[in-house]
ROGUBA-632130 format. One record per residue (C-alpha): residue in one letter; x, y, z. Coordinates in Angstrom, 3 decimals. Last residue first. Layout:
N
<pt><r>A</r><east>X</east><north>Y</north><up>Z</up></pt>
...
***
This chain:
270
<pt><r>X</r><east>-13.016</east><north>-18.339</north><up>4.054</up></pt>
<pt><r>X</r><east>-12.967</east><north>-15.408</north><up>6.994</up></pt>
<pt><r>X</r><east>-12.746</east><north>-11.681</north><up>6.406</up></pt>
<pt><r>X</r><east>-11.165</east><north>-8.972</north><up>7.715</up></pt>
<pt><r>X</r><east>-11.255</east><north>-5.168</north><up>6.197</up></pt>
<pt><r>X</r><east>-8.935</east><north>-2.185</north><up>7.366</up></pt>
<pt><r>X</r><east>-10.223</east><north>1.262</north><up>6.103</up></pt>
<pt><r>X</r><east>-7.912</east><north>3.894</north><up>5.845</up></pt>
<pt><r>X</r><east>-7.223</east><north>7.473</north><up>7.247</up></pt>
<pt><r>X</r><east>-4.455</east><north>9.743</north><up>7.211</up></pt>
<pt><r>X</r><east>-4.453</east><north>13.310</north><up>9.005</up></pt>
<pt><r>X</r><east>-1.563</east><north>15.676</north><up>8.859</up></pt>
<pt><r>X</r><east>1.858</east><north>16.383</north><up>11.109</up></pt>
<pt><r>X</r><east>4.893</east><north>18.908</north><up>10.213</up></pt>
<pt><r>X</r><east>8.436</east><north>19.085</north><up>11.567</up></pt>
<pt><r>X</r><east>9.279</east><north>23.298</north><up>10.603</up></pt>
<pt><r>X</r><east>7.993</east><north>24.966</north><up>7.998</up></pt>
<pt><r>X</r><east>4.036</east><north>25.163</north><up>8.723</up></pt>
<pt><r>X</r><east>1.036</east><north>22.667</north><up>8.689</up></pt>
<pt><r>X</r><east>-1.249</east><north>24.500</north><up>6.109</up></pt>
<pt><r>X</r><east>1.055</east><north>26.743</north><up>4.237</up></pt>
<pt><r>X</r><east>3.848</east><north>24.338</north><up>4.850</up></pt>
<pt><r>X</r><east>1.950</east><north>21.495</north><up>2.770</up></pt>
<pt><r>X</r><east>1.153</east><north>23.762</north><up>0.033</up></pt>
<pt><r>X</r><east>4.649</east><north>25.204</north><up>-0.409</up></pt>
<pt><r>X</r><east>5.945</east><north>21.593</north><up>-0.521</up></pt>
<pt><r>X</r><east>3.621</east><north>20.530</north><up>-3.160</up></pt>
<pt><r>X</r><east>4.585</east><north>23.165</north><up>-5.133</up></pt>
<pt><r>X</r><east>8.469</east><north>22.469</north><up>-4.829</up></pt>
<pt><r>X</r><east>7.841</east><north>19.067</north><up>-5.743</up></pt>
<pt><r>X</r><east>5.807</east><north>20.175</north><up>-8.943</up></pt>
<pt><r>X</r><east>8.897</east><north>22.717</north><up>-10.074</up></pt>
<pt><r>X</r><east>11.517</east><north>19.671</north><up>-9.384</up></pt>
<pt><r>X</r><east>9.403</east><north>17.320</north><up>-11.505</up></pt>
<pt><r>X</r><east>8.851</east><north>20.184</north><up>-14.248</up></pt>
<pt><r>X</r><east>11.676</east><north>19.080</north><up>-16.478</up></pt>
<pt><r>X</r><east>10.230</east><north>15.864</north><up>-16.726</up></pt>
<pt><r>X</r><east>7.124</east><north>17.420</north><up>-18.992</up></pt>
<pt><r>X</r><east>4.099</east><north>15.534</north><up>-18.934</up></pt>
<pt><r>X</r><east>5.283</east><north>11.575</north><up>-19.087</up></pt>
<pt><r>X</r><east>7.864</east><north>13.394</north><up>-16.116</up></pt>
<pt><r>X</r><east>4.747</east><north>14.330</north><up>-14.450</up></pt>
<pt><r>X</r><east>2.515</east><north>11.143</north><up>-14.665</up></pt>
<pt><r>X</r><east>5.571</east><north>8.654</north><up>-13.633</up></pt>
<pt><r>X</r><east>6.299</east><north>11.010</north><up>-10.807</up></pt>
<pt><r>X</r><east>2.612</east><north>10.249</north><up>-9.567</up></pt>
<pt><r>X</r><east>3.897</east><north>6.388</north><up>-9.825</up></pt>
<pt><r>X</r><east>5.443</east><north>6.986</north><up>-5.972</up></pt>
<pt><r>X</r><east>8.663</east><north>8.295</north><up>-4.508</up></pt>
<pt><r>X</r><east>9.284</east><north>11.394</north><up>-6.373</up></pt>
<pt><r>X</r><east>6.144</east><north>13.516</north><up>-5.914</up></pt>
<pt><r>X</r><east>4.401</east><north>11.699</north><up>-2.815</up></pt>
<pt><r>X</r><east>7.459</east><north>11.589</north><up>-0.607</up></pt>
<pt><r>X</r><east>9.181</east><north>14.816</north><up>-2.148</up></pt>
<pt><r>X</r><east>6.338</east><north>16.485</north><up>-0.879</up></pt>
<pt><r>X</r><east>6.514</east><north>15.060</north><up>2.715</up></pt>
<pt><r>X</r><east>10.286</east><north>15.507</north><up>2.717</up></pt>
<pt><r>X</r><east>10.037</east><north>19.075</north><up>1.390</up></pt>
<pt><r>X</r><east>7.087</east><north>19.965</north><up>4.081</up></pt>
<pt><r>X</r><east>9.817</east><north>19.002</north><up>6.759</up></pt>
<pt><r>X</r><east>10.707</east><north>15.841</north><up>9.513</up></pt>
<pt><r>X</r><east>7.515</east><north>14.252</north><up>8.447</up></pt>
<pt><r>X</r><east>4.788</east><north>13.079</north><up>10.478</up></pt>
<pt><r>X</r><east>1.400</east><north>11.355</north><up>9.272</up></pt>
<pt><r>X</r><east>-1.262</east><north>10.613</north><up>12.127</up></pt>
<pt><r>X</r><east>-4.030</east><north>7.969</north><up>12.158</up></pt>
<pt><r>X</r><east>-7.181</east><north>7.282</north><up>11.597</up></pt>
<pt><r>X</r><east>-8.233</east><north>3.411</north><up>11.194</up></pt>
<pt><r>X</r><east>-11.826</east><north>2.468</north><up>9.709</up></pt>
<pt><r>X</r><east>-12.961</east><north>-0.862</north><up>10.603</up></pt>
<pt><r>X</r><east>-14.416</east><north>-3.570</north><up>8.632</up></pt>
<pt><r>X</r><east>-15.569</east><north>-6.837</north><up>9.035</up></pt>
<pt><r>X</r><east>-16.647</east><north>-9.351</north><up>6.824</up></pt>
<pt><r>X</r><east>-18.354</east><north>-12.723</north><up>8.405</up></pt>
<pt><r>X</r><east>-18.422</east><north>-14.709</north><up>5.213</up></pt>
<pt><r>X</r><east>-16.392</east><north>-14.572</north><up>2.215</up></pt>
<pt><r>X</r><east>-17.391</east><north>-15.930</north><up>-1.343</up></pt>
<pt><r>X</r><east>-15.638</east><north>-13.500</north><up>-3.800</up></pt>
<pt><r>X</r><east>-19.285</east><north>-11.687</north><up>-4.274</up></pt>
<pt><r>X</r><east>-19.088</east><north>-10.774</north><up>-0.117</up></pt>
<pt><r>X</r><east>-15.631</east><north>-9.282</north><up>-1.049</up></pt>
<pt><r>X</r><east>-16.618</east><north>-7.279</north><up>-3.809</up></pt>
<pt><r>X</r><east>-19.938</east><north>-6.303</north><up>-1.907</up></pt>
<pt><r>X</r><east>-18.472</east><north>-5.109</north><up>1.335</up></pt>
<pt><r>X</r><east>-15.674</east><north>-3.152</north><up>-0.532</up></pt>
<pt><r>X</r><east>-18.427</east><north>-1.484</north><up>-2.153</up></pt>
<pt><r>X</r><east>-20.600</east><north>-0.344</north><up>0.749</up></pt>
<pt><r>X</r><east>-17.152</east><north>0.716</north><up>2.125</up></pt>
<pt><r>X</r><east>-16.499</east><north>2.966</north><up>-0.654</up></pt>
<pt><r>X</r><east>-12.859</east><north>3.508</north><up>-0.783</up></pt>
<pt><r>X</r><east>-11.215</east><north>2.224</north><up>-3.680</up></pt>
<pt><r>X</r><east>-9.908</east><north>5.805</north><up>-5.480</up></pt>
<pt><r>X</r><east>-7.472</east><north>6.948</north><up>-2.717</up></pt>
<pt><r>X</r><east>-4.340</east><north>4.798</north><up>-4.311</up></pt>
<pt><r>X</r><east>-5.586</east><north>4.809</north><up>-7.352</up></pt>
<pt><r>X</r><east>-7.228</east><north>7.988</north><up>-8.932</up></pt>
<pt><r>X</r><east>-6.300</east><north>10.372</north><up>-6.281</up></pt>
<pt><r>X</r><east>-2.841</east><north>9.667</north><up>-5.798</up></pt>
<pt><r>X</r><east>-2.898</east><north>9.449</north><up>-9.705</up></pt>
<pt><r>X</r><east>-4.311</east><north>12.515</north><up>-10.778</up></pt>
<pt><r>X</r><east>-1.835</east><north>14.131</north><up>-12.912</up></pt>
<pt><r>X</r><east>-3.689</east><north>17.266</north><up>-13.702</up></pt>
<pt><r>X</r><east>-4.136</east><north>17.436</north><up>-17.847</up></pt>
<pt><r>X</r><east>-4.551</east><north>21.510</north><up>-18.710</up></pt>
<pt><r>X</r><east>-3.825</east><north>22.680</north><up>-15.553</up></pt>
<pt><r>X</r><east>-0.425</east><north>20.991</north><up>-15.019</up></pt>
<pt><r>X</r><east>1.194</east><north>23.471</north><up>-12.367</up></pt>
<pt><r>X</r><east>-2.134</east><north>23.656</north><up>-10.952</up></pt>
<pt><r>X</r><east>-2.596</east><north>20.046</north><up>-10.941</up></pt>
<pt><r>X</r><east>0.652</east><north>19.338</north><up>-8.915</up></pt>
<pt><r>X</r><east>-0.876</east><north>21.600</north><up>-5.696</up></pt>
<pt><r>X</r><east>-3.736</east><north>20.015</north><up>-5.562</up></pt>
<pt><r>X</r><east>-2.709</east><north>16.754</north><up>-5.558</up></pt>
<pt><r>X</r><east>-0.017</east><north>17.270</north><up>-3.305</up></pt>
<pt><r>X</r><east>-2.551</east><north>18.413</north><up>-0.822</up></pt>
<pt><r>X</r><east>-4.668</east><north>15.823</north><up>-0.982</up></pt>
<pt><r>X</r><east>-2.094</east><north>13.254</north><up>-0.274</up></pt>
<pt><r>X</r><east>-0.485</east><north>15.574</north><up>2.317</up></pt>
<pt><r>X</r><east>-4.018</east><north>15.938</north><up>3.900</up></pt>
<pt><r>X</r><east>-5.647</east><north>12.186</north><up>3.701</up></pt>
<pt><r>X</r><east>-9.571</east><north>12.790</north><up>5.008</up></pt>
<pt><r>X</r><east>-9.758</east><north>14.350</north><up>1.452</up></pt>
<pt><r>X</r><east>-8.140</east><north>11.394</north><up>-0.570</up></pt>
<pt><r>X</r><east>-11.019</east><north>8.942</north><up>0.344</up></pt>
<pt><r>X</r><east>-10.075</east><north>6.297</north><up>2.268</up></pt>
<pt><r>X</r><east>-7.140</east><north>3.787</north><up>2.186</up></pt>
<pt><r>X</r><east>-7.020</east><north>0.181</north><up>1.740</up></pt>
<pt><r>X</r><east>-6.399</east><north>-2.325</north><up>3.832</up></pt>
<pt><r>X</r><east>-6.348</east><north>-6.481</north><up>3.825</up></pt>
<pt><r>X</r><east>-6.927</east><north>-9.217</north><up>5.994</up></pt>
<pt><r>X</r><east>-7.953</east><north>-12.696</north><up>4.737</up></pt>
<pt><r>X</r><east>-8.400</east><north>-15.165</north><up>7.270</up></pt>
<pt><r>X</r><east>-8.884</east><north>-19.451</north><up>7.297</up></pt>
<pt><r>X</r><east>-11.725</east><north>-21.366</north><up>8.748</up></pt>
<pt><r>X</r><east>-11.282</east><north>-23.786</north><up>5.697</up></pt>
<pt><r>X</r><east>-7.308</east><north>-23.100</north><up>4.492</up></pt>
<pt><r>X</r><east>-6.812</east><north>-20.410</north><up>1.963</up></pt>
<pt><r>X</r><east>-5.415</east><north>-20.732</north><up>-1.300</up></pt>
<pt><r>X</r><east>-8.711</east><north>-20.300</north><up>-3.273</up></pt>
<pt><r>X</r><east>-10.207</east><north>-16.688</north><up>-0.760</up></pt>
<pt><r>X</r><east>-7.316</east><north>-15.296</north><up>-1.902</up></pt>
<pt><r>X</r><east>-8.034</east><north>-16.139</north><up>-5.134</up></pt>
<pt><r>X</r><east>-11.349</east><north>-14.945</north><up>-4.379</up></pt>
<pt><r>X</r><east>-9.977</east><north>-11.709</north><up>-3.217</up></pt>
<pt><r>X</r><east>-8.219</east><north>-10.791</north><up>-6.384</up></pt>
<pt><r>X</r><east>-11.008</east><north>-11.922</north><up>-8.921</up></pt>
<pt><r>X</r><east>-13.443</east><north>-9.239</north><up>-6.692</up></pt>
<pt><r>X</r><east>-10.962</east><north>-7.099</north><up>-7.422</up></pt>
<pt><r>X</r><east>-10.343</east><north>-7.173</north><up>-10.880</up></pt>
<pt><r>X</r><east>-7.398</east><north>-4.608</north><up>-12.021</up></pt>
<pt><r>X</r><east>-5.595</east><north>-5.118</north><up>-8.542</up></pt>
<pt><r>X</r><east>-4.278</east><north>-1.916</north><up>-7.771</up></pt>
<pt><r>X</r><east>-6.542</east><north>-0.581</north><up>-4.993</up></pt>
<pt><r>X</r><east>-6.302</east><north>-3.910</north><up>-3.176</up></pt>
<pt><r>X</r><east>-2.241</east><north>-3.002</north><up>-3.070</up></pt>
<pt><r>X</r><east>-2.160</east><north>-1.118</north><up>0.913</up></pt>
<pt><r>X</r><east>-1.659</east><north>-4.346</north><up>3.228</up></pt>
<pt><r>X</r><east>-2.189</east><north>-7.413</north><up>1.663</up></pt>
<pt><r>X</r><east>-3.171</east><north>-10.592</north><up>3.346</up></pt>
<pt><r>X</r><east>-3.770</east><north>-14.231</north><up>3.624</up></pt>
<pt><r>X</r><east>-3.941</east><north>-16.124</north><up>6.545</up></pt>
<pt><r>X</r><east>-4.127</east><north>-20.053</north><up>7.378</up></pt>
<pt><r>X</r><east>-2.074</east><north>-20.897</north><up>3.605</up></pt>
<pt><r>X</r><east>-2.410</east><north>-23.835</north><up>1.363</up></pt>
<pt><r>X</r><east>-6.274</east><north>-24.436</north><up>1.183</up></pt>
<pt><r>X</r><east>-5.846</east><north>-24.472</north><up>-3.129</up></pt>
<pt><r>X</r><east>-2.768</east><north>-25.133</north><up>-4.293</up></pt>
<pt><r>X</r><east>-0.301</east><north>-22.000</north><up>-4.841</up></pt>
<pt><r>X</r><east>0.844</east><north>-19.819</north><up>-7.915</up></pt>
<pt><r>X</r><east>-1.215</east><north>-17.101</north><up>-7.191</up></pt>
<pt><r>X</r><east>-3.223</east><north>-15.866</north><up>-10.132</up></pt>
<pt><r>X</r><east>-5.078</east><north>-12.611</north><up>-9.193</up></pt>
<pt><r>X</r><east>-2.169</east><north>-11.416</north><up>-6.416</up></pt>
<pt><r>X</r><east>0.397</east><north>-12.084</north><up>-9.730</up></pt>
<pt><r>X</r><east>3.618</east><north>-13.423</north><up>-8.093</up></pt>
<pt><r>X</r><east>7.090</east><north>-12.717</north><up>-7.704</up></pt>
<pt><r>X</r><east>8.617</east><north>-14.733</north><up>-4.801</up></pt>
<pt><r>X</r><east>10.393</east><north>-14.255</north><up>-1.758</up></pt>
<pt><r>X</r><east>10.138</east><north>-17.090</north><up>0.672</up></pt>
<pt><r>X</r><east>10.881</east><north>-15.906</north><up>3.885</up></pt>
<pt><r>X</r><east>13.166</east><north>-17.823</north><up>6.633</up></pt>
<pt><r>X</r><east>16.345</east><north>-17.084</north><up>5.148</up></pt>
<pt><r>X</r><east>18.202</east><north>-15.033</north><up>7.339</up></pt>
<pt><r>X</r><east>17.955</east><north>-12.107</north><up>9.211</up></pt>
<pt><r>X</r><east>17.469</east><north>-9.614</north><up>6.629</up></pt>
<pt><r>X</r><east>14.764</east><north>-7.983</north><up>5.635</up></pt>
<pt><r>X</r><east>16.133</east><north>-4.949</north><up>3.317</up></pt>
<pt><r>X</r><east>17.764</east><north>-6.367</north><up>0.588</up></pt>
<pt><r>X</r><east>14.214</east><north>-8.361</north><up>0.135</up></pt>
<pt><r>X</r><east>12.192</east><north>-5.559</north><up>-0.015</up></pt>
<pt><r>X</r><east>14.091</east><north>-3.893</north><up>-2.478</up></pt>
<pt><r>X</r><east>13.936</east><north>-7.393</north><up>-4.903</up></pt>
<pt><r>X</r><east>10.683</east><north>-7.443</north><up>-4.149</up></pt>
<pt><r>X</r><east>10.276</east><north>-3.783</north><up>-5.404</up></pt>
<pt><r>X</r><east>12.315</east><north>-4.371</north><up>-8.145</up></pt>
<pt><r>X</r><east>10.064</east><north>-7.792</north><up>-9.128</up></pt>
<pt><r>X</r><east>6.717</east><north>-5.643</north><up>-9.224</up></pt>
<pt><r>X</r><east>3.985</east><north>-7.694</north><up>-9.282</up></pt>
<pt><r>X</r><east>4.467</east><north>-9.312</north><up>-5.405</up></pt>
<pt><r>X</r><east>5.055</east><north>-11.592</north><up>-3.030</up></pt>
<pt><r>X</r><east>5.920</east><north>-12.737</north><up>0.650</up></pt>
<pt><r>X</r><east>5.703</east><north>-16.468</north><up>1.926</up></pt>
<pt><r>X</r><east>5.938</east><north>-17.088</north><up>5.824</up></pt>
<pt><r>X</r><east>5.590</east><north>-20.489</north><up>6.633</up></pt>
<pt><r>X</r><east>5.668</east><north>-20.689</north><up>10.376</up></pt>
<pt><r>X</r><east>8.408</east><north>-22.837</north><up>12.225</up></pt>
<pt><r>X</r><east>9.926</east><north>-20.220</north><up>14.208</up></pt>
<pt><r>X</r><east>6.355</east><north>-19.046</north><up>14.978</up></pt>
<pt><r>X</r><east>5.589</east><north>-15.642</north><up>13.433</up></pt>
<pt><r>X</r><east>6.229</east><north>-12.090</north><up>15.410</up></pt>
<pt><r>X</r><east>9.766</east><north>-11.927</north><up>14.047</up></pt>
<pt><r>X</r><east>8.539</east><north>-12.009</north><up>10.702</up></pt>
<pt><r>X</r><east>5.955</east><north>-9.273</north><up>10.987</up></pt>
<pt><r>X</r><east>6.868</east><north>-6.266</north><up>11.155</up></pt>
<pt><r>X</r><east>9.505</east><north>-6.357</north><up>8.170</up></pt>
<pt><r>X</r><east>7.322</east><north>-7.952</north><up>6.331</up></pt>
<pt><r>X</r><east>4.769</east><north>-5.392</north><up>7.198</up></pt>
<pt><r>X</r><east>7.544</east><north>-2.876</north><up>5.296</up></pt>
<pt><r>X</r><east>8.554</east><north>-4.835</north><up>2.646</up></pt>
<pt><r>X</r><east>9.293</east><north>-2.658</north><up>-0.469</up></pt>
<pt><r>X</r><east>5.775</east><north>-3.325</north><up>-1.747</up></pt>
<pt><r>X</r><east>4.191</east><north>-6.711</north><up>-0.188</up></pt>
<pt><r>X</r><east>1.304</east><north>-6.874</north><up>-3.187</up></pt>
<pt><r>X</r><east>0.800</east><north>-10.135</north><up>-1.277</up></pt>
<pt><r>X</r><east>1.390</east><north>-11.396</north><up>1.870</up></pt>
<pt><r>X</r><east>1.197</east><north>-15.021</north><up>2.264</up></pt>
<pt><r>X</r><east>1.111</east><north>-16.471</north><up>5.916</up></pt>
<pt><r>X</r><east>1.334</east><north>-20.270</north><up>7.042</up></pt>
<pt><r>X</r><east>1.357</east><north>-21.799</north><up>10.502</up></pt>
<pt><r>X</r><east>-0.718</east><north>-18.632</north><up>11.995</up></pt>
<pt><r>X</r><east>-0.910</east><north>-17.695</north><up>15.584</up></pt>
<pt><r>X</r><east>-4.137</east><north>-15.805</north><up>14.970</up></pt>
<pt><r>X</r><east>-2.703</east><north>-13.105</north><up>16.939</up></pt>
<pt><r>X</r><east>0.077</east><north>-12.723</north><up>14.115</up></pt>
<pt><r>X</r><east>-1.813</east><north>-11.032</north><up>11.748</up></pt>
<pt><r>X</r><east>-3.518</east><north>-8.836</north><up>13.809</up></pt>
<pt><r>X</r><east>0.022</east><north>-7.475</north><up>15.646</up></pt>
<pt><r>X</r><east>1.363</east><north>-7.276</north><up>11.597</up></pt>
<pt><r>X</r><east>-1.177</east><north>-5.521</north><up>10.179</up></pt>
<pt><r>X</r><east>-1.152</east><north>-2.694</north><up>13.228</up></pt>
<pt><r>X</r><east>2.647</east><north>-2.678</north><up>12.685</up></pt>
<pt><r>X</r><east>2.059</east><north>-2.145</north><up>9.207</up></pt>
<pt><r>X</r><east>-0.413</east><north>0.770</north><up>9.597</up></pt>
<pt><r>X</r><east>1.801</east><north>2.729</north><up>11.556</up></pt>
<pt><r>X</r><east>4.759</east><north>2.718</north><up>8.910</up></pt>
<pt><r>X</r><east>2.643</east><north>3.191</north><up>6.406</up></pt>
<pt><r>X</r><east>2.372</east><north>6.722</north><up>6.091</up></pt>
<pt><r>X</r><east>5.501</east><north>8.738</north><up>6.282</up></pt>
<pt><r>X</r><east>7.567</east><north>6.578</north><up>7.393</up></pt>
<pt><r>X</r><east>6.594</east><north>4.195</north><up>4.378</up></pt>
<pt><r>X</r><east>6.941</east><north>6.976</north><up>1.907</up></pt>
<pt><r>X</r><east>10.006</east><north>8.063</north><up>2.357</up></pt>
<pt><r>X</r><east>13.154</east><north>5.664</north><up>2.660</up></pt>
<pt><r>X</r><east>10.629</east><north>3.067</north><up>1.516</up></pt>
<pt><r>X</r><east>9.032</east><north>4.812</north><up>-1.683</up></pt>
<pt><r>X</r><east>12.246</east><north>7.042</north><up>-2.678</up></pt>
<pt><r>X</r><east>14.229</east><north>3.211</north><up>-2.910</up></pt>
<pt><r>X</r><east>11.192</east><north>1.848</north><up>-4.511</up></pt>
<pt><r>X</r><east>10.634</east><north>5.222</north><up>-7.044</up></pt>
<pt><r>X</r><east>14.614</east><north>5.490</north><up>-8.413</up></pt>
<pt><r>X</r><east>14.455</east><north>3.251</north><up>-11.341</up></pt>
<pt><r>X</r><east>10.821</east><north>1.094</north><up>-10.972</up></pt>
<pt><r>X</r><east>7.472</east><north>1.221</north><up>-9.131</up></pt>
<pt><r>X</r><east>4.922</east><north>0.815</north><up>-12.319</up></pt>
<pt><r>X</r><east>1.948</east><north>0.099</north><up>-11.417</up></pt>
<pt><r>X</r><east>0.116</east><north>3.530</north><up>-11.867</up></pt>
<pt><r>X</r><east>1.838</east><north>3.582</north><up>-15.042</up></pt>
<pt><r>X</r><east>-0.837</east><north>1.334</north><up>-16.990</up></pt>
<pt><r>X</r><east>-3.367</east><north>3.762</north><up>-16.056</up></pt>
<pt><r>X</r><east>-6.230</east><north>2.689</north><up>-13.525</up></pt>
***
């Protein structure tokens, strides 16, 4: 993973949540948030919680007098996410590393992370802290998406950007967030941090935008993949976008458009 593949700074977390999580993680969050809270936890972390999205979700589904503590890396997107929720003070908001959490051992009855696995630079090291903080009998949820081909706009985009970059394609959506999805492997990393009685299940699901544009704009401007084109050539940002967009209306047309997105959604207990 390249150094800039974590970076969600300047414009990118507002882009990413006014965007991006309609687009695709919308769905998945509310799914995250009904499993979460049917264990009728009395402590949640989330971690690698973006701009707040399952947050969102999820708070009002917790027991008035659940612990609910949200982190992340990235202190703009926390700070995002946190603008956003609302509603009082209830959530601790805190900027933590997901592979050094800053919490006693057994603290927590679920852990989870929607969507920021792929990121961690040691895995296995991720999920056993996880694995650290949680309470005996306690669960560690977590999702990560599937290969970039059964994800259309994502593969798409991809395609489209790396012919206007030919020499050096920007392969970030590809790299990263599509790049952890080998379910054999997934079973292993977690097994190796210490969990028992893994499950996983692989979730399909549809991504809607109002226009191509939006979609493109989604993936070009509103996650690290801008990083990799404007460290090519920033003047070609606009010329990329516009790509992408022709791609995606070629396939699912001009108007309100639709594509496939799948991801795998993993369980475990400590």
């Amino acid at each position: 993973m390249a150094d800039s593949d974590k970076v969600f700074a300047g414009s990118i977390p507002k882009l990413y949540d006014t965007l991006m999580v309609p687009l695709i993680f919308a769905a998945y969050a509310g799914d995250m948030a009904v499993r979460v809270a049917a264990s009728l936890p009395g402590s949640v972390l989330e971690t690698a919680a973006g701009s707040g999205v399952v947050t969102r979700a999820l708070a009002s589904k917790l027991s008035t007098d659940a612990r609910y503590v949200v982190t992340d890396l990235n202190q703009p997107m926390l700070d995002y996410a946190a603008s956003r929720q609302g509603g009082g003070g209830r959530i601790e908001w805190r900027q933590a590393d997901a592979l050094h959490l800053p919490y006693e051992d057994a603290s927590f009855d679920v852990v989870f992370c929607q969507f920021g696995a792929m990121f961690f630079p040691d895995r296995v090291a991720g999920y056993a802290e996880a694995r650290r903080v949680l309470r005996p009998g306690g669960l560690y949820l977590f999702s990560v998406w599937d290969r970039i081909e059964e994800n259309e706009f994502a593969d798409e985009v991809t395609n489209a950007v790396a012919a206007v970059f030919p020499r050096d394609p920007p392969r970030f959506l590809a790299r990263t967030p599509h790049g952890y999805h080998d379910v054999a492997v997934i079973r292993s990393e977690v097994g190796s941090a210490g969990f028992s009685h893994v499950q996983l299940e692989t979730s399909e699901k549809v991504s809607q935008a109002p226009s191509a544009r939006e979609a493109a704009t989604a993936y070009c401007q509103g996650t690290p993949l801008r990083n990799e084109i404007e460290a090519r050539d920033a003047s070609l940002l606009q010329l990329a976008t516009d790509r992408s967009t022709e791609a995606i209306a070629k396939r699912h047309g001009d108007g309100p458009v639709s594509g496939k997105i799948q991801a795998h959604v993993i369980a475990a207990v400590k």
